[in-house]
LUMZA-354384 format. One line per field, with one value per residue: residue in one letter; z, x, y of N, C-alpha, C in turn. Coordinates in steps of 0.1 Angstrom, whole numbers, plus 5000, padded with zeros to 4 digits. Layout:
! residues N
residu <- c(A,...) $
n_Z <- c(Z,...) $
n_X <- c(X,...) $
n_Y <- c(Y,...) $
ca_Z <- c(Z,...) $
ca_X <- c(X,...) $
ca_Y <- c(Y,...) $
c_Z <- c(Z,...) $
c_X <- c(X,...) $
c_Y <- c(Y,...) $
! end
This chain:
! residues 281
residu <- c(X,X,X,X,X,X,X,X,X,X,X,X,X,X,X,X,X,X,X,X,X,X,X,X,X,X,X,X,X,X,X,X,X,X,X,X,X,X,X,X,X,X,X,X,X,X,X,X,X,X,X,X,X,X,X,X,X,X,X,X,X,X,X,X,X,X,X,X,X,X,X,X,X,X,X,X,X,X,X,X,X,X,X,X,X,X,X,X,X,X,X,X,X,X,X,X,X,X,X,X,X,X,X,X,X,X,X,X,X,X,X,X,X,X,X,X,X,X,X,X,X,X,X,X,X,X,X,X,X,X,X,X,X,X,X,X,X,X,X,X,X,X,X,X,X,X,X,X,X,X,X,X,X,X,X,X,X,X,X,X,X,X,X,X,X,X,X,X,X,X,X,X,X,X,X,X,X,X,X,X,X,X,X,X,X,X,X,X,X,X,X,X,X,X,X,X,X,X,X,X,X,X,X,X,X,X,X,X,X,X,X,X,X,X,X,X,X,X,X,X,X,X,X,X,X,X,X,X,X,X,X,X,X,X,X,X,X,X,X,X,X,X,X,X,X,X,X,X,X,X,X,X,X,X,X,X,X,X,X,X,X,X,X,X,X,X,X,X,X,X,X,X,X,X,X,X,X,X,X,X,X) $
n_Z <- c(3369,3400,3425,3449,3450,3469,3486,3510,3543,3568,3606,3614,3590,3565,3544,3501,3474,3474,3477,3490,3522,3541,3567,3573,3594,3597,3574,3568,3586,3570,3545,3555,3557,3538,3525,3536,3525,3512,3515,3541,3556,3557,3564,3591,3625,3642,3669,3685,3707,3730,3730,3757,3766,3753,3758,3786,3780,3772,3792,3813,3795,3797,3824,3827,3809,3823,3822,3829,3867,3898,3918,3897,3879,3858,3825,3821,3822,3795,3782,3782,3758,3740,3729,3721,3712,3719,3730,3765,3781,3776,3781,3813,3821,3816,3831,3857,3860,3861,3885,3899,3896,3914,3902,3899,3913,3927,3933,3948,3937,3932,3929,3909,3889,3897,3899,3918,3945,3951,3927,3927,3910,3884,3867,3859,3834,3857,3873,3867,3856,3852,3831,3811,3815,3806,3781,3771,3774,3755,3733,3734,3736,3708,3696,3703,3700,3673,3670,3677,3662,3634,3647,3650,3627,3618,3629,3644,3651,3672,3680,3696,3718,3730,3741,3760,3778,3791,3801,3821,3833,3843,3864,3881,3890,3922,3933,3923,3904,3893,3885,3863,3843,3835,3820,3804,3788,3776,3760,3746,3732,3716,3698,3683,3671,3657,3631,3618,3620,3626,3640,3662,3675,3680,3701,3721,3728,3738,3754,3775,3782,3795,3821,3854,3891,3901,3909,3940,3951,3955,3937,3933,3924,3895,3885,3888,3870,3846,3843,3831,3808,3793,3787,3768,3749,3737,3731,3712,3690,3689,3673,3652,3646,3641,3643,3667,3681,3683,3695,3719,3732,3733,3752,3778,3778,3781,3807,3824,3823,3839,3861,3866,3868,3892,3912,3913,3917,3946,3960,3959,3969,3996,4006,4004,4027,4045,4040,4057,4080,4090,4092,4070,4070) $
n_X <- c(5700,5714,5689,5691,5707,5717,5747,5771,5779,5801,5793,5802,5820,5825,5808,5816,5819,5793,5776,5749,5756,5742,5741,5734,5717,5702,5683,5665,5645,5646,5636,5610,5605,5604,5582,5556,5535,5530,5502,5498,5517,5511,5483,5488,5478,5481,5495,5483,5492,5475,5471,5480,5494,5522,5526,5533,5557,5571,5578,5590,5613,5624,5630,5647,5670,5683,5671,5652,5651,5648,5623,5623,5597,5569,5559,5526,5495,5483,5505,5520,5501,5503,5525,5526,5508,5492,5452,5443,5431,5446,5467,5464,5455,5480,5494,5485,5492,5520,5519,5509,5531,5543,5570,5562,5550,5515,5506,5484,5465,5489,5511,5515,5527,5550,5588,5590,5607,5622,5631,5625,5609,5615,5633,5668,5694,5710,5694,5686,5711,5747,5752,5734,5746,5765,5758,5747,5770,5788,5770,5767,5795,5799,5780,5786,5814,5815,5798,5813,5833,5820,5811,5832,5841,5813,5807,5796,5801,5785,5776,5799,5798,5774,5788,5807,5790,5778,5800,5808,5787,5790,5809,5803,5784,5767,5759,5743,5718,5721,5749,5735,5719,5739,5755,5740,5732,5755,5765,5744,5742,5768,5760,5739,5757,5769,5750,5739,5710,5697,5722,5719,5688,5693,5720,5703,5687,5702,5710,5690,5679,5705,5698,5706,5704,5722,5715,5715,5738,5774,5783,5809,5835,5826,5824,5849,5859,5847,5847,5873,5873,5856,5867,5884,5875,5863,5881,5890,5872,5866,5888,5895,5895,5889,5899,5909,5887,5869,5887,5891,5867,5861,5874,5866,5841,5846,5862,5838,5823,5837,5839,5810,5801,5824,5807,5786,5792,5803,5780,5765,5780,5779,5747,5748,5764,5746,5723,5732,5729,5751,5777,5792,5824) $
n_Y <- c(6297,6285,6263,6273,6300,6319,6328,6312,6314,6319,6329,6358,6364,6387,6404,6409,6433,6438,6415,6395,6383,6353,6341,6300,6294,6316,6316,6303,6317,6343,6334,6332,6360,6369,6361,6371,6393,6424,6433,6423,6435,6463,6464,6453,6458,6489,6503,6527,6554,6570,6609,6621,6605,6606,6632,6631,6615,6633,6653,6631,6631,6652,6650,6628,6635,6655,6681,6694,6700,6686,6710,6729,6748,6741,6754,6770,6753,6762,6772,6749,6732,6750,6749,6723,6714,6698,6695,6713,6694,6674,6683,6683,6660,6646,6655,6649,6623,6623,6635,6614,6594,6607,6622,6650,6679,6699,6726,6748,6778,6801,6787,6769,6743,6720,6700,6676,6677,6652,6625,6601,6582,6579,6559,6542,6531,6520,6508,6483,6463,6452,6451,6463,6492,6491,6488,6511,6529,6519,6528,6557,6560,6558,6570,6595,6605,6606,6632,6651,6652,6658,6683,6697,6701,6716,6737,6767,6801,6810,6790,6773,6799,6790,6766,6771,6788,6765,6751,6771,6772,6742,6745,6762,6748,6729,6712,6681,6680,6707,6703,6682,6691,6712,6689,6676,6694,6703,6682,6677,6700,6700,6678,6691,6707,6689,6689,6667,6657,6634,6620,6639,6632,6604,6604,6619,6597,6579,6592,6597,6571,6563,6581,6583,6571,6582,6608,6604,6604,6607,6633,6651,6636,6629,6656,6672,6658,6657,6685,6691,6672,6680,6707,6699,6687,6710,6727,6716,6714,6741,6748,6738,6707,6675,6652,6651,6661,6639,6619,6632,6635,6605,6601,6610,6601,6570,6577,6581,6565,6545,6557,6559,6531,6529,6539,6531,6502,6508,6516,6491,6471,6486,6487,6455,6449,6465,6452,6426,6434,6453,6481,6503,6509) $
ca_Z <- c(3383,3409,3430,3460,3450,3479,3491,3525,3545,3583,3610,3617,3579,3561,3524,3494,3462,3474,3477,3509,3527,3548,3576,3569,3603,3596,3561,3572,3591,3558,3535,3564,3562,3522,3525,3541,3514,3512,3524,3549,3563,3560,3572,3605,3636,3651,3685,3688,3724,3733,3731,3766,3770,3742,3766,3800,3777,3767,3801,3815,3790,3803,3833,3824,3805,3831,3814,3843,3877,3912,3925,3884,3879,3842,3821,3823,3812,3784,3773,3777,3753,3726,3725,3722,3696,3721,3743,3781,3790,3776,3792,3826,3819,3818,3843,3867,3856,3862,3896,3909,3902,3925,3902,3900,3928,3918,3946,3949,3937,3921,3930,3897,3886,3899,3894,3930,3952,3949,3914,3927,3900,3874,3868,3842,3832,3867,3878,3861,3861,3851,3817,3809,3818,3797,3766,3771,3772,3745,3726,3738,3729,3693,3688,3710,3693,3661,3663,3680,3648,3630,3653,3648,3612,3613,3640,3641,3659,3685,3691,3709,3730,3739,3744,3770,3789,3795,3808,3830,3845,3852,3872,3889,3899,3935,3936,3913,3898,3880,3875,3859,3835,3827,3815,3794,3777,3768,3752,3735,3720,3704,3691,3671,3665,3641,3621,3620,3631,3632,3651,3672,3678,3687,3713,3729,3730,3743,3774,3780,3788,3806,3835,3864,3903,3909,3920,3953,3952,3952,3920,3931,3914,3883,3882,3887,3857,3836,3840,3826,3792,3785,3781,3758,3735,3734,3726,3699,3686,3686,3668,3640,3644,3644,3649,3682,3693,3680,3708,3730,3738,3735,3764,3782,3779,3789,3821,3830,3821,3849,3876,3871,3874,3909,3924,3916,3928,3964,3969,3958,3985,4008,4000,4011,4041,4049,4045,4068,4093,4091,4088,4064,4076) $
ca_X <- c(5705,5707,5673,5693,5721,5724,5762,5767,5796,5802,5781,5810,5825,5817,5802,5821,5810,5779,5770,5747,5755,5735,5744,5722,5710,5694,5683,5646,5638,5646,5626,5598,5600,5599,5570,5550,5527,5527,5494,5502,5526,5501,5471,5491,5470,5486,5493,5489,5492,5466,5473,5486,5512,5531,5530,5540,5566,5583,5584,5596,5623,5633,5637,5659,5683,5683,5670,5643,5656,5638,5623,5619,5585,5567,5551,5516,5491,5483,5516,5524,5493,5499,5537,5532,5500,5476,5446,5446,5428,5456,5481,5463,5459,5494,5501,5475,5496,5532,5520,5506,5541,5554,5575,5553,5537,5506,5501,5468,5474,5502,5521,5519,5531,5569,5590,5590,5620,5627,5624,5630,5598,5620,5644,5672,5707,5717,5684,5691,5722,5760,5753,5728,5751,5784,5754,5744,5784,5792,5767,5774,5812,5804,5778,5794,5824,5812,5791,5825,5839,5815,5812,5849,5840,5806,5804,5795,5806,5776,5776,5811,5797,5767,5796,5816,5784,5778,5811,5805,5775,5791,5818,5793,5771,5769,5743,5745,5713,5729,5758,5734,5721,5750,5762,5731,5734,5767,5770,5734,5747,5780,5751,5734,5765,5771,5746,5729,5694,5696,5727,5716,5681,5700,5721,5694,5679,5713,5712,5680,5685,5712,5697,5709,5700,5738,5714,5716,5753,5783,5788,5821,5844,5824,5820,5859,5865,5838,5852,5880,5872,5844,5876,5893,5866,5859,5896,5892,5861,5870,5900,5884,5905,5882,5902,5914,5878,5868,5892,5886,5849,5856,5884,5857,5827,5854,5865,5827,5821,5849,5834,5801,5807,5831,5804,5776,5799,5806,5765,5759,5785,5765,5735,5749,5764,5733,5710,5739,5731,5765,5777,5801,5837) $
ca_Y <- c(6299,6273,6268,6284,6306,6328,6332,6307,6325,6318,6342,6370,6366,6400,6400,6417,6435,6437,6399,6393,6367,6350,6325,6295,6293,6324,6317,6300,6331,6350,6330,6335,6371,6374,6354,6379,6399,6438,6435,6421,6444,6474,6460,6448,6465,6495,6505,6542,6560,6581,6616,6619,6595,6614,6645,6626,6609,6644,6657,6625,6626,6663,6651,6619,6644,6665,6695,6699,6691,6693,6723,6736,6754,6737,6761,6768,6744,6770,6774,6735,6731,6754,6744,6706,6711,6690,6707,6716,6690,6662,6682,6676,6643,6641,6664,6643,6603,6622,6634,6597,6589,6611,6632,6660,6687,6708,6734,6758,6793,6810,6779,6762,6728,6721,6690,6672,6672,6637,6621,6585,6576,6578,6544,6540,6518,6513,6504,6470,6450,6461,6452,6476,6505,6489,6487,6522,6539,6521,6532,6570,6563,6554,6582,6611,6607,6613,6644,6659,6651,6667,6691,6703,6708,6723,6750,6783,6811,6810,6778,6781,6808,6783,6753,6780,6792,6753,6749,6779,6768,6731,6750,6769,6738,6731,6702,6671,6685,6714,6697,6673,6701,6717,6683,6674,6710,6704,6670,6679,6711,6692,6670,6700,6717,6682,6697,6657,6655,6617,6618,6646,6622,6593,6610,6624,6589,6574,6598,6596,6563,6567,6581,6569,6573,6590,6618,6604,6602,6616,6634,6654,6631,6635,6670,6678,6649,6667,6699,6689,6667,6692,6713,6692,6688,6723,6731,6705,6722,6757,6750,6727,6697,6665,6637,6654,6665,6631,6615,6641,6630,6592,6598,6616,6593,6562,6579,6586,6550,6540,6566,6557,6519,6527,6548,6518,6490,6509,6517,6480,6467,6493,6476,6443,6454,6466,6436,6422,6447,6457,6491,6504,6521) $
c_Z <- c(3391,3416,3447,3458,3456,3489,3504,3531,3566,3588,3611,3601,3572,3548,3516,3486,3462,3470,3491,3513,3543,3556,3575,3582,3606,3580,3561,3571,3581,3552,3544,3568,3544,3518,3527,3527,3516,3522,3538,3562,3564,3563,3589,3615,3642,3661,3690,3703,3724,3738,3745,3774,3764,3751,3782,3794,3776,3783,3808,3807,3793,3817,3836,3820,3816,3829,3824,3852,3892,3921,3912,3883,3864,3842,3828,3816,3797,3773,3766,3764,3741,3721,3716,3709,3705,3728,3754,3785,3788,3784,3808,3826,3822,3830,3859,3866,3860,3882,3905,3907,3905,3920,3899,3912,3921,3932,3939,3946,3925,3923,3916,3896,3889,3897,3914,3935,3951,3939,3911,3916,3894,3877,3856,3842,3847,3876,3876,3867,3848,3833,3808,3806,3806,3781,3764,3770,3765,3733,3724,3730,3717,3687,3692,3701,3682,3658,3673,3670,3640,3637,3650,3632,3605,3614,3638,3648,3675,3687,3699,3719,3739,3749,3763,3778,3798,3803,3820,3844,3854,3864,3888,3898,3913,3940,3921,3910,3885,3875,3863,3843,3824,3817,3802,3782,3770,3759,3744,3725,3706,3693,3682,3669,3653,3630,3610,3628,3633,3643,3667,3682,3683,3697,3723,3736,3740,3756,3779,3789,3797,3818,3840,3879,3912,3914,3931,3961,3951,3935,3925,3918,3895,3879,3878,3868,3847,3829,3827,3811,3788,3779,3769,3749,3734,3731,3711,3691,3682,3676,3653,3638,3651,3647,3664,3690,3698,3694,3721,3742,3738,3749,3778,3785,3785,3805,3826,3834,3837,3859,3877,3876,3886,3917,3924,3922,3943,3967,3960,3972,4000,4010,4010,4025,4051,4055,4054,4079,4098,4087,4081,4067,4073) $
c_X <- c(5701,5691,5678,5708,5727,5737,5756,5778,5793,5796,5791,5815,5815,5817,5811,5817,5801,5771,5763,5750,5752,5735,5733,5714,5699,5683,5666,5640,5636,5633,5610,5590,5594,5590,5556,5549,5530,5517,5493,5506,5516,5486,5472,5486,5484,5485,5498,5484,5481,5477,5481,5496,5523,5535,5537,5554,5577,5587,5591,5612,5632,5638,5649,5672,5685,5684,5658,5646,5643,5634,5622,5606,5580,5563,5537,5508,5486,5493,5520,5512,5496,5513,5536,5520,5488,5464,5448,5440,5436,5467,5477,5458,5471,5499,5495,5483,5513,5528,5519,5521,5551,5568,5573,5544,5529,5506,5492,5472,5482,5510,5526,5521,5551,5574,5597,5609,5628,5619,5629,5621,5603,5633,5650,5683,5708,5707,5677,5702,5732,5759,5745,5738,5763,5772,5753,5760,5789,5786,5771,5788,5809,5795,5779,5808,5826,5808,5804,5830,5838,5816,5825,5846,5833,5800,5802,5800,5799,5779,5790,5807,5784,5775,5803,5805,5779,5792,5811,5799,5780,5801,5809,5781,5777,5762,5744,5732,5716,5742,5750,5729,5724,5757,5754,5732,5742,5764,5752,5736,5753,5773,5744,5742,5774,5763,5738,5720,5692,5704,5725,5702,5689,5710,5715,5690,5688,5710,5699,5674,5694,5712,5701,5702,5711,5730,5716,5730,5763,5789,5800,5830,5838,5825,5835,5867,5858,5847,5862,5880,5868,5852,5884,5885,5864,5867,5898,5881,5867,5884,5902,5892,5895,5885,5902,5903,5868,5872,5891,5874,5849,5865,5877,5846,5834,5858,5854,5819,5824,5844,5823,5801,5814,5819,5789,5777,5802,5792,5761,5766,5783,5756,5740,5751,5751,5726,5720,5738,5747,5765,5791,5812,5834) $
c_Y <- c(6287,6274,6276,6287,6313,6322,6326,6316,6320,6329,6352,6373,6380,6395,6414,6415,6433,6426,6399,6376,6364,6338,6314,6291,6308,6326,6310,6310,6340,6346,6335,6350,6377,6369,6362,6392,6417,6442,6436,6428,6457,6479,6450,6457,6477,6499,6522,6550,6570,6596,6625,6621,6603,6626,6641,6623,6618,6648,6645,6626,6641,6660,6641,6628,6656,6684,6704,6689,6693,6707,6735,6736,6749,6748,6761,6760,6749,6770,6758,6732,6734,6755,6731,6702,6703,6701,6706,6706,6676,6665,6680,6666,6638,6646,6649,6622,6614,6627,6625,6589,6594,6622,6647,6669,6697,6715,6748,6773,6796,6798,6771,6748,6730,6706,6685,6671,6660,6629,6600,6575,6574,6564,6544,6532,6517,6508,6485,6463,6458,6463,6464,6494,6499,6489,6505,6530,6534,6525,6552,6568,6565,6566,6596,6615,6611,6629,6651,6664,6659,6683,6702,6707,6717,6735,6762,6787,6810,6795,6771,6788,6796,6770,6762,6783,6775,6749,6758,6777,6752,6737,6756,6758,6735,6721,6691,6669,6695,6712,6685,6680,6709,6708,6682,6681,6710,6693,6673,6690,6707,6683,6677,6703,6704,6683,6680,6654,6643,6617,6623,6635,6611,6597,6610,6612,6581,6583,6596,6581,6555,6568,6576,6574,6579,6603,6620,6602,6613,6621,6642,6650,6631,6649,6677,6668,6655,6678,6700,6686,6675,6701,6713,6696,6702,6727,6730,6711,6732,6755,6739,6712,6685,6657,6643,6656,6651,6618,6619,6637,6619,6592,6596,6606,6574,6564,6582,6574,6542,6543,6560,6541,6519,6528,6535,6506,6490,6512,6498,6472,6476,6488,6464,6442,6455,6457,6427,6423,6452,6476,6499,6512,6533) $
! end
């Protein structure tokens, strides 16, 4: 064999019959990583979170998906404790680092732990720059669409009746909280009802990211657009027909794409206005 027989191929060209091929501007970096010993690799230092963080991290990520909104009561530190596997005094730990930022109220009493009126603490894609938000809905497009797919193929009976009381409740929202919710509920269901725990995990991870700051906005125009897709797909579901539920939920996650993008472009030229001291028609 030559002394370097690995296949050259331009950076976008794909490899067939399982040949890799390896652009040679990347072909250093290679040699640099097969270089690196076993050892190596499992005697590299880890960086593990104190017990904690792991528990701020979960309820933070309920309230990104909007599975706890403002004015929701947590468990008690008992219950959060012997749910999550840590002791009472990591969960107030955690409890005591989400209230210093503000999304969290402890009140004296019977009051309990609630999730603060205003959860401006929390920051997600539009808290950035446009790009952000166009990386995050295309990822959504490519893995919502799938577990539709599945979905349509692998459904139960109940999990229909869970997809319909989700629909219910967005109808019934009234507050771009429980529309936020209702939405979460749904498009995480369709995510277990593909019956992939990776894809379901990766979802989750996708919206969670997501977040945005449209709490402070007009969700109307989402909520009557919602209504709607959420229909579709569920049509498409219930009736086991994948490509259609398939399309269904990428039509859906494109026209949410569209709205969210309007409704950040007219509070960013608010914003300017603003620092103009101008005031907007």
């Amino acid at each position: 064999m030559a002394p370097d027989s690995t296949p050259t191929c331009q950076r976008d060209q794909p490899s067939f019959l399982g040949a890799v091929c390896i652009p040679r501007d990347l072909r250093g970096r290679t040699s640099m990583v097969q270089a690196m010993s076993h050892d190596d690799f499992l005697v590299a230092p880890l960086h593990t979170p104190p017990a904690y963080a792991a528990v701020v991290e979960r309820i933070q990520r309920a309230l990104t998906l909007g599975l706890l909104v403002p004015g929701d009561r947590l468990p008690a530190e008992r219950a959060l404790s012997q749910g999550m596997g840590v002791s009472r005094v990591t969960v107030r730990e955690a409890l005591r680092v989400l209230q210093g930022e503000g999304l969290l109220v402890t009140r004296r009493g019977s009051g309990g732990t609630t999730v603060a009126p205003n959860i401006d603490g929390l920051r997600g894609a539009d808290s950035g720059h446009e790009e952000r938000v166009r990386e995050v809905f295309e990822l959504r497009l490519a893995l919502e669409s799938t577990a539709a797919r599945l979905a349509a193929e692998r459904h139960l009976e109940v999990d229909l009746d869970e997809l319909t009381a989700c629909q219910a409740a967005m109808a019934r929202s009234t507050d771009v909280h429980s529309f936020r919710r209702a939405d979460s509920k749904f498009h995480l269901t369709v995510a277990r009802m593909s019956g992939n725990h990776l894809l379901r995990q990766a979802i989750e991870d996708a919206r969670a990211v997501a977040f945005s700051t449209l709490d402070r906005r007009s969700f109307t125009p989402l909520q009557r657009s919602s209504i709607h897709d959420h229909a579709a797909v569920l049509q498409a579901i219930e009736r086991r027909e994948p490509p259609a539920a398939a399309d269904a939920m990428m039509l859906h996650i494109v026209r949410a794409r569209a709205e969210v993008e309007s409704i950040l472009s007219h509070t960013e030229q608010e914003r300017a206005l603003h620092r103009r001291g101008e005031r907007t028609p």
